[in-house]
N, C-alpha and C positions, 0 to 999 in steps of 0.2 A: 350747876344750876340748882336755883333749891325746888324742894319740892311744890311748892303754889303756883311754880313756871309748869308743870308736867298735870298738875291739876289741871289749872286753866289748858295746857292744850289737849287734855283728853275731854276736855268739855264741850272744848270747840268740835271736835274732830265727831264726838258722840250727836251733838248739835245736828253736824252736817247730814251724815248717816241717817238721823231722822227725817231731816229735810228732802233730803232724796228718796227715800223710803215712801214719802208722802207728799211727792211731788207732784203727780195728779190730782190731788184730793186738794191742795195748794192753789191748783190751779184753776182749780172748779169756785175754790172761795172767791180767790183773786178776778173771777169774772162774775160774780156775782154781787161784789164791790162795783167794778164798773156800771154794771148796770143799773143797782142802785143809787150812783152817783148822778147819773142821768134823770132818773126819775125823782130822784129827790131834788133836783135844782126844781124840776118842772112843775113838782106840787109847789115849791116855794116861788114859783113865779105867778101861779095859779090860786095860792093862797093872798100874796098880794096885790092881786089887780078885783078878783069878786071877795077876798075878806071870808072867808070858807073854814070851816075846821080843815086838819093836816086831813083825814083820814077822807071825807067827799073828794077833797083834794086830789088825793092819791086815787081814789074809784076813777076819776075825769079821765085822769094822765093814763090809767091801765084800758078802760075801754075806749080811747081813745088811738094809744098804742097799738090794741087789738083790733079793731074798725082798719086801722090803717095797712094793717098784716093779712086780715081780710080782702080786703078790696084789691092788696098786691097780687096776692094768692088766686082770686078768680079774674081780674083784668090782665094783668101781666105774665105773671108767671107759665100758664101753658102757653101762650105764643112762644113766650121767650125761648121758653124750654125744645122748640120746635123747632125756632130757628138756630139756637144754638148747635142742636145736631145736626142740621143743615151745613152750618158753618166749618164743623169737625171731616163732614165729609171734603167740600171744596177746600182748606186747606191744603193737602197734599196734590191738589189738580195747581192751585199757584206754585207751587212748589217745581211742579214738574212742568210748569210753563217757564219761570228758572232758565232750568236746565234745557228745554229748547232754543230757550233766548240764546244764551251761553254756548252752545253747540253748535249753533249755527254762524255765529260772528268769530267762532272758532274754526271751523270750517270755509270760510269765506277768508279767513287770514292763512290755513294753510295751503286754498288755493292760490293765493296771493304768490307765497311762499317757495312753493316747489309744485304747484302746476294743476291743473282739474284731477290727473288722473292719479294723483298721492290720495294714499289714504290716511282718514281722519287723523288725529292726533290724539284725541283722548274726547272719552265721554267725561262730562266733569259728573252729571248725577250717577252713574255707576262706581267713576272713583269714590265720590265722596261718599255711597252708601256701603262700599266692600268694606272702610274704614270704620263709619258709624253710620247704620243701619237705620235711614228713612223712615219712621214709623207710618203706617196708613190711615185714615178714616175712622175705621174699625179700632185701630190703637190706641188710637188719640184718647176717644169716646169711651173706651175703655180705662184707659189710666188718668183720668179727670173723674170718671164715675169712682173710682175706688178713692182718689183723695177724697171726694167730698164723705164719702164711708166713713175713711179713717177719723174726718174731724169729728164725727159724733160717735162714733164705735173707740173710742179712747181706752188703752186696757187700763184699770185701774179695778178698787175694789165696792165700787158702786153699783153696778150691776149693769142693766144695758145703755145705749143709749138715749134712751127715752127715760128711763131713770134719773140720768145726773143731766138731765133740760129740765126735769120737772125740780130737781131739789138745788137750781142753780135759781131758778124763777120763784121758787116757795122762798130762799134765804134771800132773794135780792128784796121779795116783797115787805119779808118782815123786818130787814134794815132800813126801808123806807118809812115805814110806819114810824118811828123812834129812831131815827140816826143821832142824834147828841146823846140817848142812852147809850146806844152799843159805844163810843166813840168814850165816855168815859169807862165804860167798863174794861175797853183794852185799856184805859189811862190807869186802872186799878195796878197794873202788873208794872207799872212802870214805879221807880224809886218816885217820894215826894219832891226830893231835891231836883229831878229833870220833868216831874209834871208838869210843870207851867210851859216849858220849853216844846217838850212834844205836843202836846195843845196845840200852840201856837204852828209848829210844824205840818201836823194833821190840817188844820186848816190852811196852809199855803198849798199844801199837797191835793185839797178837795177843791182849791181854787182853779191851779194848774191842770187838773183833770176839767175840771167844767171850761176854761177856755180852750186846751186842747181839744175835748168833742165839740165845741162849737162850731170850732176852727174847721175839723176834719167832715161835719155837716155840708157850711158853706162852701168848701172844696171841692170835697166831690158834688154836689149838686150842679156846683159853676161849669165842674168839668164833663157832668154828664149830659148837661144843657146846649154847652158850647158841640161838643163833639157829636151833639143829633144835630145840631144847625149844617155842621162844616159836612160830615158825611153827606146831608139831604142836597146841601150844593154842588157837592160832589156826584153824586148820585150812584152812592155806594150803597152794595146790598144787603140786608138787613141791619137798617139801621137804629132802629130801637134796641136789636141788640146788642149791639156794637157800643151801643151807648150807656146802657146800664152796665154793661162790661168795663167799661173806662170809667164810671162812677164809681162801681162796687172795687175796683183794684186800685183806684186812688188811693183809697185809705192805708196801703201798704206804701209807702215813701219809696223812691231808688227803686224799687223791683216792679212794685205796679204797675207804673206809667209805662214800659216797656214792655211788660205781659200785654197792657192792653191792646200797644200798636201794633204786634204781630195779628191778631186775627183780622183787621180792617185792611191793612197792606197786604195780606195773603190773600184776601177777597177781590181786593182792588185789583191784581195782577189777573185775574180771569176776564177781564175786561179790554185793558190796554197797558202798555208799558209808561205811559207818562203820570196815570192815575194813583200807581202807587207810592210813587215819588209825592206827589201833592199830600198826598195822606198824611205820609212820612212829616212833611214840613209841614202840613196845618195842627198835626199832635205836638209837634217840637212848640210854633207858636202857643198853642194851649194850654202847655204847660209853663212859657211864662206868661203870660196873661193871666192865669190864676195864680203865680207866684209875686209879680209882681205890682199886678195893677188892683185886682178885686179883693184879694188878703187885703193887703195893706190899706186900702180904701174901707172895706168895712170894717175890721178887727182894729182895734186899737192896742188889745192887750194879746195880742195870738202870743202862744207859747213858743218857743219857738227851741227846738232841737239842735244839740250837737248831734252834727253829722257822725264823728264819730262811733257817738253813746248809740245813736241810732240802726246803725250797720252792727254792731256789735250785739245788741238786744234783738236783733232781727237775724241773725244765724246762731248765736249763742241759745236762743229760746227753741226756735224754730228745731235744731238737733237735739234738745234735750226732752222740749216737752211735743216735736210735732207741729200739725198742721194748726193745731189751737194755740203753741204757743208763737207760734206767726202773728196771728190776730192779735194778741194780748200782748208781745212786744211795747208796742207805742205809748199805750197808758203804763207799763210797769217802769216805761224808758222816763217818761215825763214825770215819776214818785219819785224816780233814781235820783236824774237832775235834782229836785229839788233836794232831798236826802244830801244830796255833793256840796251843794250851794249851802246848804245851811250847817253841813259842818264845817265846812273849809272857813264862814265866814266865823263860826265859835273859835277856833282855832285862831 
């Protein structure tokens, strides 16, 4: 091998080493891209309908943003927060209603079986807790309160977490102000023979993010809309909770929708045994009705994921970078795609 093969791979190799090295710091950029990509559609939408300088523009979109974080914060947010601990507590009372169910149609078959005066057969919630150990209430409430810790207590060399929100929201503000300057300035670092091409790139990829969050908007809002309707006809308990729960875990694809149905089916079974089956089935329906009827009917151009790329970017990130790079999965997923598409089609 000659030596410009051992070059290049110590370039690469050195490459990587810095990339991990400053994989945090990566990831703090990378979500501050997103968010100015958000904000910058919305001035330019707000710039073309009242004809505004970019920078009014930009004032509308942030105190508006903020109004609306506002109003979450004092109308929603402590109930929610109420009920949700509420919720943590009754979980494990569905759980152990379960296991009565269960012990009793068990009990009633080994009467059947070999007579009234045999005994039981098997606890199933003691077997299944000697093996893996039932967490409680307390537990639950506990190890949900330390993830949400971790997403803002990120180790990295920023300092706290209130630190790297303030300089995630300071660099998303000043790419909004000037996004086609910063956007050439990384074109600077690129040879002139592939400038035109990554250009062009860059903008399929700020496309592909703007229909992806659009997409992921409409979605969960459908989903969160639909599942306050069906719980309220249900008349399941805490339903405003339950409902911003299955909007805000939407946006996680594959894992979401399944996170969400546990707490509503766990509540439901405190109630009666037929309720949590309906649950069960009016979340399956809700989630194609928002797959197949309201997507499709309003988006024309939705982005639309490999599954694979998707699963992949969503435990590949999530073990490297944590509970943040959970979140930030789907928009890196949706750069990736486009990145594949456009070199497979150079190629």
């Amino acid at each position: 091998m000659s030596s410009s093969f051992y070059f290049k791979f110590a370039v690469v190799i050195i490459s990587f080493l810095i990339v991990w090295t400053l994989r945090d710091f990566l990831l703090l950029i990378i979500c501050s891209l997103v968010i100015s990509n958000v904000v910058s559609n919305l001035c330019n939408q707000i710039q073309s309908i009242l004809k505004l300088p970019r920078f009014f523009s930009l004032l509308i979109v942030i105190f508006g943003i903020s109004f609306i974080i506002f109003i979450i914060s004092i109308l929603v947010l402590p109930p929610f927060v109420r009920e949700f601990n509420e919720i943590l507590i009754d979980i494990p009372n569905g759980l152990s209603k379960i296991n009565v169910l269960i012990n009793s149609n068990l009990n009633k078959f080994n009467d059947l079986l070999y007579g009234e005066e045999s005994e039981n057969v098997v606890d199933i919630f003691s077997l299944v807790n000697d093996v893996v150990p039932i967490p409680d209430g307390a537990t639950i409430a506990k190890a949900i309160q330390e993830s949400f810790v971790n997403i803002i207590n990120l180790a990295g060399n920023l300092g706290t977490g209130l630190i790297r929100i303030i300089f995630v929201l300071v660099v998303s503000f000043m790419i909004s102000i000037e996004p086609k300057a910063y956007k050439e300035g990384v074109l600077l670092i690129v040879p002139k023979v592939y400038r035109n091409k990554s250009r062009i790139i860059l903008d399929k990829c700020n496309v592909a993010l703007t229909n992806w969050t659009f997409s992921i908007v409409i979605s969960s809002l459908s989903v969160g809309l639909l599942s306050l309707i069906v719980l309220s006809i249900l008349d399941v308990k805490y339903v405003v909770s339950n409902a911003i729960i299955a909007m805000t875990l939407n946006i996680i694809p594959n894992i979401g929708p399944v996170l969400s149905g546990i707490f509503p089916v766990s509540i439901a079974l405190l109630d009666n045994f037929w309720k949590p089956v309906a649950v069960f089935g009016a979340y399956i329906i809700i989630q194609n009705i928002e797959s197949y009827v309201i997507m499709p009917f309003i988006l024309k151009k939705k982005t639309n994921l490999l599954p694979g790329l998707t699963l992949i970017s969503q435990f590949g990130l999530t073990f490297i970078f944590g509970p943040l790079g959970l979140v930030l999965s789907l928009p890196i997923a949706v750069v990736t795609q486009v990145l594949i598409k456009e070199i497979i089609n150079e190629n």
